[in-house]
C-alpha positions as protocol buffer text, in pm:
chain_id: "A"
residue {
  index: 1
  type: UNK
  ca { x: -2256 y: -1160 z: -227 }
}
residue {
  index: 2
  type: UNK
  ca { x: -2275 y: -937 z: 58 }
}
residue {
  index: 3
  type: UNK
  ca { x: -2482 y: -601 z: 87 }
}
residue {
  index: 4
  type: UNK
  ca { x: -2266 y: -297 z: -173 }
}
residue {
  index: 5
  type: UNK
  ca { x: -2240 y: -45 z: 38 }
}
residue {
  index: 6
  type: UNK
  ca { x: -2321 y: 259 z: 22 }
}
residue {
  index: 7
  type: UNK
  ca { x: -2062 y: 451 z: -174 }
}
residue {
  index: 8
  type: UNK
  ca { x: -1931 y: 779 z: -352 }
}
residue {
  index: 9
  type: UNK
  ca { x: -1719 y: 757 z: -656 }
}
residue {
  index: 10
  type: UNK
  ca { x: -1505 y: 1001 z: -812 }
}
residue {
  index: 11
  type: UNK
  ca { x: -1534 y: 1150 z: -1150 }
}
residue {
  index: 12
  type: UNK
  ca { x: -1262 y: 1117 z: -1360 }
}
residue {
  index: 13
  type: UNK
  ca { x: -1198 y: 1480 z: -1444 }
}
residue {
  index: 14
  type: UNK
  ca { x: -1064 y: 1515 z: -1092 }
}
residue {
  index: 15
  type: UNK
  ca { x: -779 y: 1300 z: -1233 }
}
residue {
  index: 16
  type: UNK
  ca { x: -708 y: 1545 z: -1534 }
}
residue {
  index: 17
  type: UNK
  ca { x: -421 y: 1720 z: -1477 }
}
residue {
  index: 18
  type: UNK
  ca { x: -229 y: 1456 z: -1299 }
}
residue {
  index: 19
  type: UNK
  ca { x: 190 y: 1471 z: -1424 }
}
residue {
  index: 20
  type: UNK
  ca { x: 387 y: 1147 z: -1466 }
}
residue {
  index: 21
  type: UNK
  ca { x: 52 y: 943 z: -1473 }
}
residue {
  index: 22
  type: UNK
  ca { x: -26 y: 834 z: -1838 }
}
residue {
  index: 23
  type: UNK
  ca { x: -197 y: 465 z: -1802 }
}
residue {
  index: 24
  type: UNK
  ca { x: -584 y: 416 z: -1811 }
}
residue {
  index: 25
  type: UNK
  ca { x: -723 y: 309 z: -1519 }
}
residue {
  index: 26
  type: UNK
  ca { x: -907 y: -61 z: -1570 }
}
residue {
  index: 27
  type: UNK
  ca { x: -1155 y: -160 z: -1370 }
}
residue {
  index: 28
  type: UNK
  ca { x: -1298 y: -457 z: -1226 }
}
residue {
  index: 29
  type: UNK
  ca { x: -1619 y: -530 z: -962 }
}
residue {
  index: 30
  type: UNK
  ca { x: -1622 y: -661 z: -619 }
}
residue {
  index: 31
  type: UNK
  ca { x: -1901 y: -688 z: -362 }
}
residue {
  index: 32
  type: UNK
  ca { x: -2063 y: -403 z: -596 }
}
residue {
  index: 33
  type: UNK
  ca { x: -1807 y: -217 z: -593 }
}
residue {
  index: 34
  type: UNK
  ca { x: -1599 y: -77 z: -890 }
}
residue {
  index: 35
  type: UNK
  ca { x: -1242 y: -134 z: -817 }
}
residue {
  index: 36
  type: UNK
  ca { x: -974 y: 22 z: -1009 }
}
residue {
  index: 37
  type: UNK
  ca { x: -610 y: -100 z: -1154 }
}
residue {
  index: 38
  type: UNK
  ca { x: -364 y: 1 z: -1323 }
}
residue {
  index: 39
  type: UNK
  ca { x: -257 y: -257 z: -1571 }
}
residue {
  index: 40
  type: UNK
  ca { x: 19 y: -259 z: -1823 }
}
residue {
  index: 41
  type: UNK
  ca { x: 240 y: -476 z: -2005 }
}
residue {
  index: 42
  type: UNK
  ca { x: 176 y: -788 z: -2178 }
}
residue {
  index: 43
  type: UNK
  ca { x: -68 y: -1034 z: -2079 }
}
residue {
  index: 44
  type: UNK
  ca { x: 170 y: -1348 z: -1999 }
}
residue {
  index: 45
  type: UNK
  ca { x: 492 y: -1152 z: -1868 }
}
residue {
  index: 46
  type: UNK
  ca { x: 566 y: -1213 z: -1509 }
}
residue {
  index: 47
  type: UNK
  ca { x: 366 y: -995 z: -1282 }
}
residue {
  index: 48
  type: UNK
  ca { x: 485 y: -690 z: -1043 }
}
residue {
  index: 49
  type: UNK
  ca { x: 182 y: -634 z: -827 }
}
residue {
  index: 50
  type: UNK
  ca { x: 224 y: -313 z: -647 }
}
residue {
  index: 51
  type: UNK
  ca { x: 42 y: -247 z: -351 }
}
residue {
  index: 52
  type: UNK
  ca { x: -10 y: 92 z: -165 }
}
residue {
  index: 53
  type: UNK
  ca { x: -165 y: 189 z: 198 }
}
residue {
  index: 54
  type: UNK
  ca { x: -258 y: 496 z: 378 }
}
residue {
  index: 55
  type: UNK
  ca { x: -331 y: 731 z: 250 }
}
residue {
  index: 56
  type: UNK
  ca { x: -225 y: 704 z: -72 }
}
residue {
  index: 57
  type: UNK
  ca { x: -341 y: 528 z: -410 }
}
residue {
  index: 58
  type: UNK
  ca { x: -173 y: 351 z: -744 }
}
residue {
  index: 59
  type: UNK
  ca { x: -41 y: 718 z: -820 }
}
residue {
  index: 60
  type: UNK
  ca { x: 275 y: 643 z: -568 }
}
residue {
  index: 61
  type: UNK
  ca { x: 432 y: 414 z: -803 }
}
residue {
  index: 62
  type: UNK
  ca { x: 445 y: 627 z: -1086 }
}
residue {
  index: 63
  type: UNK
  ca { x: 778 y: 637 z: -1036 }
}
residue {
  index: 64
  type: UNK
  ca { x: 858 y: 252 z: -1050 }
}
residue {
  index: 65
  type: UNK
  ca { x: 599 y: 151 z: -1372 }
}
residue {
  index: 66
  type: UNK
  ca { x: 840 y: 262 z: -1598 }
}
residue {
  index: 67
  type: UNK
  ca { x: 1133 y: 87 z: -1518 }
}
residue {
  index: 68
  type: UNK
  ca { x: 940 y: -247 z: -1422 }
}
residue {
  index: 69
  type: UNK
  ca { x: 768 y: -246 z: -1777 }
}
residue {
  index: 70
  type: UNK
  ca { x: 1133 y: -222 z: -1959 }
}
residue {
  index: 71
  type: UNK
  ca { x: 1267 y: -509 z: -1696 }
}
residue {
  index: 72
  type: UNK
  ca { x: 957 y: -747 z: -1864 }
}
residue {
  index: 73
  type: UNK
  ca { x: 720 y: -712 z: -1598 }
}
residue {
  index: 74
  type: UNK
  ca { x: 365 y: -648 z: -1651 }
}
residue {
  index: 75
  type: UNK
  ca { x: 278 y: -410 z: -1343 }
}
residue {
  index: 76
  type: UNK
  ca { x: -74 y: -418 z: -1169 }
}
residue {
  index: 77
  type: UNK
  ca { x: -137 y: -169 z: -915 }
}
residue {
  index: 78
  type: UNK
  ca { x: -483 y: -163 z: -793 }
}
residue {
  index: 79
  type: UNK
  ca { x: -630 y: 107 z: -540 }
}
residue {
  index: 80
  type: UNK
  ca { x: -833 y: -66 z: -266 }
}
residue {
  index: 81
  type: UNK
  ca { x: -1175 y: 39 z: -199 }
}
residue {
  index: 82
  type: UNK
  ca { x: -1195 y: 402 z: -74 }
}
residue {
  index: 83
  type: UNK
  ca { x: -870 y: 505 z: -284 }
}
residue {
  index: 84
  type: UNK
  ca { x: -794 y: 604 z: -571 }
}
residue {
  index: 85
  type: UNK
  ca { x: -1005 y: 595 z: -859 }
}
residue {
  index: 86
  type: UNK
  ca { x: -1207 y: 274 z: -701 }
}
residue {
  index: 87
  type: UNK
  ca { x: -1546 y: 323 z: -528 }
}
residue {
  index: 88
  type: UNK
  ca { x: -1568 y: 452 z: -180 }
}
residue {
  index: 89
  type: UNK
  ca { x: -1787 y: 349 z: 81 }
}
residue {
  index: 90
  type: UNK
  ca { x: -1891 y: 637 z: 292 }
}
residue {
  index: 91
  type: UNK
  ca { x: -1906 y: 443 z: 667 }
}
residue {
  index: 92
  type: UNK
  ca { x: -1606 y: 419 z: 803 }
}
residue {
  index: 93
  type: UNK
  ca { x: -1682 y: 135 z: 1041 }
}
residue {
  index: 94
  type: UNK
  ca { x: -1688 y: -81 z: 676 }
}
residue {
  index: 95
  type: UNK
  ca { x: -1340 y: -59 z: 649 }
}
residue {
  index: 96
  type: UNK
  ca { x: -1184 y: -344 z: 845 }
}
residue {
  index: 97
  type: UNK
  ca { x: -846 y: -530 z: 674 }
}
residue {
  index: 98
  type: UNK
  ca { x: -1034 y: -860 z: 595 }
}
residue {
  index: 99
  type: UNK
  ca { x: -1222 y: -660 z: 324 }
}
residue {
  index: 100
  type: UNK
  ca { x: -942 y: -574 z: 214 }
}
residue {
  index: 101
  type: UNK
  ca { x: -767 y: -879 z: 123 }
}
residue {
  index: 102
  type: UNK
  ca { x: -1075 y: -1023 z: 33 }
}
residue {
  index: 103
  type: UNK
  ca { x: -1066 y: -704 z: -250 }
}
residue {
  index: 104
  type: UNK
  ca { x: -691 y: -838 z: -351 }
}
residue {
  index: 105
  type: UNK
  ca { x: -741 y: -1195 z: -337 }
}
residue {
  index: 106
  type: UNK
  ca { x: -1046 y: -1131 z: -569 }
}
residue {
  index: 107
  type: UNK
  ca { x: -816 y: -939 z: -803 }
}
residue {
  index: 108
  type: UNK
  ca { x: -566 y: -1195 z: -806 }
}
residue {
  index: 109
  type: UNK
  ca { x: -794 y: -1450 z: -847 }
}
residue {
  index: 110
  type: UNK
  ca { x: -1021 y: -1325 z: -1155 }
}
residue {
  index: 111
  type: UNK
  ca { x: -712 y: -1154 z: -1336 }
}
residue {
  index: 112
  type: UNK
  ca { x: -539 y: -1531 z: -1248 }
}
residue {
  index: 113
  type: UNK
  ca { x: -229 y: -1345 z: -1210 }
}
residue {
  index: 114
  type: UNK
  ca { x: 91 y: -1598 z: -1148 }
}
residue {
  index: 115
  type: UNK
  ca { x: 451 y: -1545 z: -1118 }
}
residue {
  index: 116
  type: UNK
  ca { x: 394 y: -1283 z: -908 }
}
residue {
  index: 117
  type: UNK
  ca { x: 684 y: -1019 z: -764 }
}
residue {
  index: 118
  type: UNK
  ca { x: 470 y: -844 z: -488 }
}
residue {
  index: 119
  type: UNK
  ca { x: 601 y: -466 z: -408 }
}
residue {
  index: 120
  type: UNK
  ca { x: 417 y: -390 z: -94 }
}
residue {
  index: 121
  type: UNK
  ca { x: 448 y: -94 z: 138 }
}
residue {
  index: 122
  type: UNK
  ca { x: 237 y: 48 z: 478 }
}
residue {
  index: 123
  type: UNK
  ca { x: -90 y: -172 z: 491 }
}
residue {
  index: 124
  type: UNK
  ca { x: 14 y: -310 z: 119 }
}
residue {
  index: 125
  type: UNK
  ca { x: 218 y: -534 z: 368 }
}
residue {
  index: 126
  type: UNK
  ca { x: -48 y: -678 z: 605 }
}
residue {
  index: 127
  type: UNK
  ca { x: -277 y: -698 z: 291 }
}
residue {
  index: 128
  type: UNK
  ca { x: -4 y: -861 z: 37 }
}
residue {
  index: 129
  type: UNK
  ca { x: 166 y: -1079 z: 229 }
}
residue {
  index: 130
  type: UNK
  ca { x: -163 y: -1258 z: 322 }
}
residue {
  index: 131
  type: UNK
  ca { x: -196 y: -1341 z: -26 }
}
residue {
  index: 132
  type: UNK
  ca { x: 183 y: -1487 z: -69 }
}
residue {
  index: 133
  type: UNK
  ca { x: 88 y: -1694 z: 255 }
}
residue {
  index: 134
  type: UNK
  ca { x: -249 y: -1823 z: 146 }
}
residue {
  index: 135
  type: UNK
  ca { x: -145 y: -1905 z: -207 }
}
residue {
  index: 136
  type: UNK
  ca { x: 202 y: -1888 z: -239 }
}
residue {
  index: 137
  type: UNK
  ca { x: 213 y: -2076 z: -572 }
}
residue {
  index: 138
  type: UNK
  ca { x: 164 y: -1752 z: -778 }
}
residue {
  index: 139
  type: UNK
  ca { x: 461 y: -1570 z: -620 }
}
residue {
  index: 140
  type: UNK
  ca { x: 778 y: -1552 z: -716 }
}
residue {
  index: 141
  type: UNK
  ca { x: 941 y: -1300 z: -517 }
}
residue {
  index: 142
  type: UNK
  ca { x: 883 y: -1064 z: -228 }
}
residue {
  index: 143
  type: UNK
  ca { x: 995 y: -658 z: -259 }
}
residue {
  index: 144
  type: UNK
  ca { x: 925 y: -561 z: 97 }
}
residue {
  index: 145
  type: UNK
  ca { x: 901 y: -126 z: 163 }
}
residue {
  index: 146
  type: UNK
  ca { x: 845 y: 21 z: 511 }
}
residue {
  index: 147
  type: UNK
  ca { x: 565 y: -193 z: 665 }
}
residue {
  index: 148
  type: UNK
  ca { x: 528 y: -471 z: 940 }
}
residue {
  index: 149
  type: UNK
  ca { x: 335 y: -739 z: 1011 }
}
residue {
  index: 150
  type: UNK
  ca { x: 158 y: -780 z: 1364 }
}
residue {
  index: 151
  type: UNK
  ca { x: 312 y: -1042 z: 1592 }
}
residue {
  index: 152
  type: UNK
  ca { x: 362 y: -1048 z: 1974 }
}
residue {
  index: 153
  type: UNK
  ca { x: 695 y: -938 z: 1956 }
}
residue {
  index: 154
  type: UNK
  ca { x: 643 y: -639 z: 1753 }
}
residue {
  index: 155
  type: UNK
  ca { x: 787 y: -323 z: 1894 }
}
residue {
  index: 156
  type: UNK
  ca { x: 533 y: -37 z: 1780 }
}
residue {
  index: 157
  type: UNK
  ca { x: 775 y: 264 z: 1734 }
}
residue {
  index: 158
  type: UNK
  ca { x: 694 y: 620 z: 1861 }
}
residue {
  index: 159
  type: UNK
  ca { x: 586 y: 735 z: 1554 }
}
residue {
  index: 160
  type: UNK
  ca { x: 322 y: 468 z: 1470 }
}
residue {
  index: 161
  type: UNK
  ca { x: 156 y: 481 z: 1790 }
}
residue {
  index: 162
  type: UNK
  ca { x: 164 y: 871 z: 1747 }
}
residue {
  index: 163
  type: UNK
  ca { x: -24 y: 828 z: 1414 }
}
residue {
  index: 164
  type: UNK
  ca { x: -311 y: 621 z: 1611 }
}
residue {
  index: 165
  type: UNK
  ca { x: -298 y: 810 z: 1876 }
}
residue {
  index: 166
  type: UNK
  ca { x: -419 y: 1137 z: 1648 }
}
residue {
  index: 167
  type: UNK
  ca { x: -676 y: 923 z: 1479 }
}
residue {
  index: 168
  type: UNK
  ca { x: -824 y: 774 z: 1812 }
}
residue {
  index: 169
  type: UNK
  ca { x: -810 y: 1151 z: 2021 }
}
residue {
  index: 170
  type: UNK
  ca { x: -982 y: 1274 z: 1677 }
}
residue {
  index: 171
  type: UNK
  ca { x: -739 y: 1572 z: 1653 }
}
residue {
  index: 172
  type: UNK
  ca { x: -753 y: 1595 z: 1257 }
}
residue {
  index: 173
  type: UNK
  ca { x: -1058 y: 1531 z: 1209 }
}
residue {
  index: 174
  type: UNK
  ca { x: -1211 y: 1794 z: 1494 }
}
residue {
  index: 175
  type: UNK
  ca { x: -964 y: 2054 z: 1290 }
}
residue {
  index: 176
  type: UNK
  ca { x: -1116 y: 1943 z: 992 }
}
residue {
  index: 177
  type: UNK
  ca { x: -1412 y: 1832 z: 1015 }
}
residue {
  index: 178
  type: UNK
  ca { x: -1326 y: 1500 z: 918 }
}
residue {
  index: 179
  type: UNK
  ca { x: -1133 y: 1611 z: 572 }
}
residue {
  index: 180
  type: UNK
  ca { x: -818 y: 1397 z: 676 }
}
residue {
  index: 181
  type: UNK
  ca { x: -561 y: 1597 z: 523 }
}
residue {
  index: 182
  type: UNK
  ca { x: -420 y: 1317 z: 273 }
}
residue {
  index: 183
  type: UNK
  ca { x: -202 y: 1549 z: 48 }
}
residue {
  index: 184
  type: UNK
  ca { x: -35 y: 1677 z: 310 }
}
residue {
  index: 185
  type: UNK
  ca { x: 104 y: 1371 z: 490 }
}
residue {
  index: 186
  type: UNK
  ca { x: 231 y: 1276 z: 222 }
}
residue {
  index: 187
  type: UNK
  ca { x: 372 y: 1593 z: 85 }
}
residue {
  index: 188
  type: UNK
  ca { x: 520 y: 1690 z: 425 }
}
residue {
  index: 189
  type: UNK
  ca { x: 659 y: 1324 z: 520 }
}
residue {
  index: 190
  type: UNK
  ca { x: 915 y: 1301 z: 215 }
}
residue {
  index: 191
  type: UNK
  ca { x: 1283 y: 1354 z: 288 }
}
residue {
  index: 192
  type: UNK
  ca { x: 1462 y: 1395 z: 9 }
}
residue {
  index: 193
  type: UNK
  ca { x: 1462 y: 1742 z: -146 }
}
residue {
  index: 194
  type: UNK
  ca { x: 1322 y: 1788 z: -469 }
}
residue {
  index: 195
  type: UNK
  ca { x: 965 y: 1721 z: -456 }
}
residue {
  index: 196
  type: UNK
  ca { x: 714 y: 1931 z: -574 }
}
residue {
  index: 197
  type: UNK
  ca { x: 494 y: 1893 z: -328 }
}
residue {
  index: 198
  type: UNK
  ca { x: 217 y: 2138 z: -440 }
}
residue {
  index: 199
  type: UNK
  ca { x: 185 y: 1872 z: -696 }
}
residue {
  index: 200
  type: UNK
  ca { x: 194 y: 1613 z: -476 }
}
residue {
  index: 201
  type: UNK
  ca { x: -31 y: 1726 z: -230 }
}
residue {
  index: 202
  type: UNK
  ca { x: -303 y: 1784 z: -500 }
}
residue {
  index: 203
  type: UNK
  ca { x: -245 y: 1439 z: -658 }
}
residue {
  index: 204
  type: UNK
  ca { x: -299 y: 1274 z: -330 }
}
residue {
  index: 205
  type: UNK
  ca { x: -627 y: 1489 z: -272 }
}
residue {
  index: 206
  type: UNK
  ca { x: -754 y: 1377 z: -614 }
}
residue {
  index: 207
  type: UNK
  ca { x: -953 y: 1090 z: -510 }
}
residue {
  index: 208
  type: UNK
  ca { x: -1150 y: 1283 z: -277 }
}
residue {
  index: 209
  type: UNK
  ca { x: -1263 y: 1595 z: -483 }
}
residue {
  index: 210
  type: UNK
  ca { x: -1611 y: 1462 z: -423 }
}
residue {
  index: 211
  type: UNK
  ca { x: -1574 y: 1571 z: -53 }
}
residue {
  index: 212
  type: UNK
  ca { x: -1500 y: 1436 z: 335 }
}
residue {
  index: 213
  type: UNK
  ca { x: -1736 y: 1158 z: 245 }
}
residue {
  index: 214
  type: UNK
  ca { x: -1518 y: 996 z: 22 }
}
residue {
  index: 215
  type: UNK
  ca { x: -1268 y: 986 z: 292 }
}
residue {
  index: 216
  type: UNK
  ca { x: -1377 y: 715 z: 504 }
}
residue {
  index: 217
  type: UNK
  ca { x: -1155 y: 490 z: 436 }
}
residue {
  index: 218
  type: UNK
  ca { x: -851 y: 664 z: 496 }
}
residue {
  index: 219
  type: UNK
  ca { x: -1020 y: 763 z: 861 }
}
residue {
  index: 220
  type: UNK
  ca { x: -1045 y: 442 z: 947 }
}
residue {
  index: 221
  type: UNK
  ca { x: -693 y: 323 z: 852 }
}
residue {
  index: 222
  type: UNK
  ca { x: -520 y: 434 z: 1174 }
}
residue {
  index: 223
  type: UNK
  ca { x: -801 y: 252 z: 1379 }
}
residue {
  index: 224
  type: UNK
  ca { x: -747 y: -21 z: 1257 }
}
residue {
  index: 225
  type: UNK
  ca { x: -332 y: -56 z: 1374 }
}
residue {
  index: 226
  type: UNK
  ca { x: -368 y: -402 z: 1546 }
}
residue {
  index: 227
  type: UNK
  ca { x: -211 y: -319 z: 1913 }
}
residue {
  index: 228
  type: UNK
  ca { x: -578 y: -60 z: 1883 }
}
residue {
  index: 229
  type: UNK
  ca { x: -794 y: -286 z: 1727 }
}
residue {
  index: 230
  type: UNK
  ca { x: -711 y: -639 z: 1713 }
}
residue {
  index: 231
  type: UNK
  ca { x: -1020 y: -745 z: 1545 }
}
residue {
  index: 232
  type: UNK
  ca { x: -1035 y: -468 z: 1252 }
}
residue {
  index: 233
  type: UNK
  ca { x: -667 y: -477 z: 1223 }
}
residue {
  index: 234
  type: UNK
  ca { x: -642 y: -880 z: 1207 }
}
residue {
  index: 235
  type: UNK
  ca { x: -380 y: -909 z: 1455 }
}
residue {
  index: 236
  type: UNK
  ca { x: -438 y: -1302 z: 1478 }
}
residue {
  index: 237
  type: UNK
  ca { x: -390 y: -1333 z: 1131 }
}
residue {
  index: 238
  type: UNK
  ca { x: -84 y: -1127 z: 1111 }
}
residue {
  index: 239
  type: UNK
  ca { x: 95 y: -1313 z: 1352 }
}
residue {
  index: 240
  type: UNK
  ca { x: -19 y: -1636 z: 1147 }
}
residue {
  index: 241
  type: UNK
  ca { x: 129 y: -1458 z: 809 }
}
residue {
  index: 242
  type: UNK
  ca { x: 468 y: -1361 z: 992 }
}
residue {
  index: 243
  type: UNK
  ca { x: 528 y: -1700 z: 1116 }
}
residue {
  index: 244
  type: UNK
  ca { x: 421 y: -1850 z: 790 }
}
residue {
  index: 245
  type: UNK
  ca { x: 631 y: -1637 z: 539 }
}
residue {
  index: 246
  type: UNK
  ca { x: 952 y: -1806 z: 703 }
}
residue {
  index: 247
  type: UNK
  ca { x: 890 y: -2138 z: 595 }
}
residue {
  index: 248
  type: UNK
  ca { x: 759 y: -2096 z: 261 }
}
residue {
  index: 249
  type: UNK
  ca { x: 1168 y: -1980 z: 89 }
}
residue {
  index: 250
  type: UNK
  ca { x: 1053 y: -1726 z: -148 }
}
residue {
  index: 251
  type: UNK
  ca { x: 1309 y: -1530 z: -263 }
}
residue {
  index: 252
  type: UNK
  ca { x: 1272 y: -1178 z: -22 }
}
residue {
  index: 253
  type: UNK
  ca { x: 1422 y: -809 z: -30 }
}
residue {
  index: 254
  type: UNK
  ca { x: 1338 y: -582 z: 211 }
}
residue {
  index: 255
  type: UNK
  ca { x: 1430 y: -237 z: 19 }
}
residue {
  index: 256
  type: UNK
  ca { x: 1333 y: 11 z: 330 }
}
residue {
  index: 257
  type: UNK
  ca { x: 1355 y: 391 z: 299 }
}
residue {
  index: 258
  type: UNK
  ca { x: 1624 y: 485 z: 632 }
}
residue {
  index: 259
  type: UNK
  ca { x: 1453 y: 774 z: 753 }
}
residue {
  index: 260
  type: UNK
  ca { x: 1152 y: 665 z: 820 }
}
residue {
  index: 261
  type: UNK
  ca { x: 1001 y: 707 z: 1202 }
}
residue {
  index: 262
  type: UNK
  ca { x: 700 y: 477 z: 1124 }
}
residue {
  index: 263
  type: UNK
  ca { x: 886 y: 137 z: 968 }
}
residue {
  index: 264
  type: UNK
  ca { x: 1257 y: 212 z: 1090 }
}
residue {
  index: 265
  type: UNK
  ca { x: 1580 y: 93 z: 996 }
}
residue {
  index: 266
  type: UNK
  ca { x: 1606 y: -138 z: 1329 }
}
residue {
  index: 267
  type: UNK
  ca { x: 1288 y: -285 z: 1214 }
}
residue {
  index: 268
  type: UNK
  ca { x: 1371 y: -419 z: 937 }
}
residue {
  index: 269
  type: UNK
  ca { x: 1706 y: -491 z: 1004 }
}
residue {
  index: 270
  type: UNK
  ca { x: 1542 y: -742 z: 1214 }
}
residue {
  index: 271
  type: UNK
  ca { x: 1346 y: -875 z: 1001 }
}
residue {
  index: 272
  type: UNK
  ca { x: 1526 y: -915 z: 730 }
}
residue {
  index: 273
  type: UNK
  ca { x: 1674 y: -1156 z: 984 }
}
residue {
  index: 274
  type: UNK
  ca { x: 1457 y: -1340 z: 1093 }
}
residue {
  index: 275
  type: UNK
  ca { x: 1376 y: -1440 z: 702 }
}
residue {
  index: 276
  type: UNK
  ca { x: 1649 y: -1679 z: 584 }
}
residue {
  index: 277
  type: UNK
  ca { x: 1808 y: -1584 z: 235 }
}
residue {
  index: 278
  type: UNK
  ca { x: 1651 y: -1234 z: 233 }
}
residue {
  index: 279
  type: UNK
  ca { x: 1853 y: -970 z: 143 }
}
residue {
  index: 280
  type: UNK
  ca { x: 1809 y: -621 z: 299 }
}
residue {
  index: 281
  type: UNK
  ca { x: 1932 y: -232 z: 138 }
}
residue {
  index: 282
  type: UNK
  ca { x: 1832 y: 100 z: 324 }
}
residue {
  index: 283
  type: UNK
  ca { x: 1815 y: 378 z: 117 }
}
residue {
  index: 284
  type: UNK
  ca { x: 1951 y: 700 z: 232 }
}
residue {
  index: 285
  type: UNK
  ca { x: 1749 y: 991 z: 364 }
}
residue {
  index: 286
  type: UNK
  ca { x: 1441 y: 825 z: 205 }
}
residue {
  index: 287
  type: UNK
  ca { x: 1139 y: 815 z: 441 }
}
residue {
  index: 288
  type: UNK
  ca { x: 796 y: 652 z: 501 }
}
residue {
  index: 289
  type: UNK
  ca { x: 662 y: 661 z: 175 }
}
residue {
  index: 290
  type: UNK
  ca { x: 973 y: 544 z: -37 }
}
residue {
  index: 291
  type: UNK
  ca { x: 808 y: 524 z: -358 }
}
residue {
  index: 292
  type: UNK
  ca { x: 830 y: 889 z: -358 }
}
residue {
  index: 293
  type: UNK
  ca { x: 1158 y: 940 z: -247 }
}
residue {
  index: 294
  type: UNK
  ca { x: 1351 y: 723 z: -404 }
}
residue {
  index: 295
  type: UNK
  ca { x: 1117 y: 498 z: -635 }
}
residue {
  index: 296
  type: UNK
  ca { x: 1356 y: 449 z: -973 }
}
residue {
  index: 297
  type: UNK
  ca { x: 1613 y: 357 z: -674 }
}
residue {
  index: 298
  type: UNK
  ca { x: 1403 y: 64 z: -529 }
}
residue {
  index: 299
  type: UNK
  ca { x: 1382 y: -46 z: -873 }
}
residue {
  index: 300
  type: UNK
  ca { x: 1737 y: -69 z: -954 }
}
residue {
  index: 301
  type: UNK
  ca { x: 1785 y: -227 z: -612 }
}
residue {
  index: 302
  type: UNK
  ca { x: 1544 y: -467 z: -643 }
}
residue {
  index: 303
  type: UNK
  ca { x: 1674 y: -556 z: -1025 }
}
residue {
  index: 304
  type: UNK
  ca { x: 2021 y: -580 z: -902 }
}
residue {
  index: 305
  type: UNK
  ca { x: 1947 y: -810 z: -624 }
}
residue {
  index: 306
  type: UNK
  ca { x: 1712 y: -994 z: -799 }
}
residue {
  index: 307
  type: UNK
  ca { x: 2028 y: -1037 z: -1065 }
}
């Protein structure tokens, strides 16, 4: 087992006052790490694995839980190291993608979780669908949200290479001090009115009550953008995934949020495709993170398409 890491955790009374967000968190351990899940619904019912990226944690699918638990699913949404209620290692150079989907394949593995639907958004794409490629006999069916997968082809839109381009010229973090402000991307991103995004933005700070430290991980997220950093971002094996997830005919919906300048319409209107059988809906005005905006719709999407 390699080195743990040095890490920070967060105490759970940061987590107190969260609305919306009944389950207890489980908890499992990796590499010496304590890695958290949410995890309800029986034992041997089919399994919607929900995965999150940046900056966020299992709190953005709130929203969906309920209406995947009275479909039959039982719903697993973990938070990767350096989210969420999990442990966070405090160097940001330890946070490359391989570790990961080593995290998730070690979830998947030691919860022996089969007939898998995987909900994946941001870098729960690049993370997820390098589980569906590498063992593609637990999954069942693919709900794809705003993300990518590296390949040559890829056209990085404005607004991604924007988003790296803040991280790299250190811009956030020289205004403050390397506090990332992770409530307020997400709270400021959403575009469909509504939100209460005092809420939000404190729900999305939660994890990081114990300081800056804690917020390593989500530093090191925009580094790691493949086109940047090949190596952290594991460009090769992106490409390798992308191909791969073409031949292998599970059953694919791309559900993307319209209005998003990250993951855009064109995007995965191209995608969709390229993937034979998959079936594609764009939801209107919703944005980059579309569990927010619109997540009871991408349920009832998904359920309808999945018939």
């Amino acid at each position: 087992m390699p080195n743990t890491p040095t890490f920070v955790r967060t105490p759970d009374k940061a987590f107190a006052n969260l609305s919306a967000f009944p389950w207890t968190p489980r908890y499992l351990e990796w590499s010496g790490l304590r890695i958290a899940r949410i995890d309800e619904g029986p034992a041997d019912a089919p399994v919607a694995l929900l995965l999150h990226g940046e900056p966020t944690w299992s709190y953005l699918y709130r929203r969906m839980i309920p209406p995947l638990l009275a479909a039959g699913y039982r719903c697993v949404a973990p938070d990767l190291p350096g989210f969420g209620r999990s442990d966070k290692p405090v160097d940001d150079h330890w946070y490359v993608i391989e570790r990961h989907i080593d995290c998730i394949c070690h979830l998947i593995d030691t919860l022996n979780l089969k007939r898998i639907t995987l909900f994946c958004q941001d870098w729960g794409g690049p993370i997820g669908l390098r589980q569906v490629v590498d063992q593609p006999q637990r999954f069942e069916r693919l709900a794809i949200m705003n993300t990518w997968l590296h390949h040559p082809e890829f056209v990085y839109s404005p607004g991604i290479r924007a988003w790296r381009e803040a991280a790299t010229h250190r811009m956030w973090l020289a205004w403050t001090d390397g506090n990332i402000p992770c409530g307020a991307i997400v709270a400021r991103s959403l575009g469909r009115p509504g939100h209460d995004r005092i809420a939000l933005y404190r729900a999305y700070e939660a994890p990081f009550a114990v300081g800056p430290q804690a917020k390593a991980g989500a530093r090191r997220f925009p580094f790691c953008i493949p086109f940047g950093e090949p190596e952290a971002g594991n460009a090769m094996d992106q490409s390798r995934c992308f191909a791969a997830l073409k031949t292998l005919g599970i059953k694919t919906h791309f559900i993307f949020g319209d209005a998003d300048p990250v993951f855009t319409a064109d995007w995965a209107r191209e995608w969709s495709a390229q993937m034979h059988g998959s079936t594609l809906d764009l939801l209107a005005g919703a944005t980059h993170f579309v569990q927010e905006d619109a997540g009871e719709e991408v349920v009832a999407t998904f359920l309808n398409r999945r018939g």
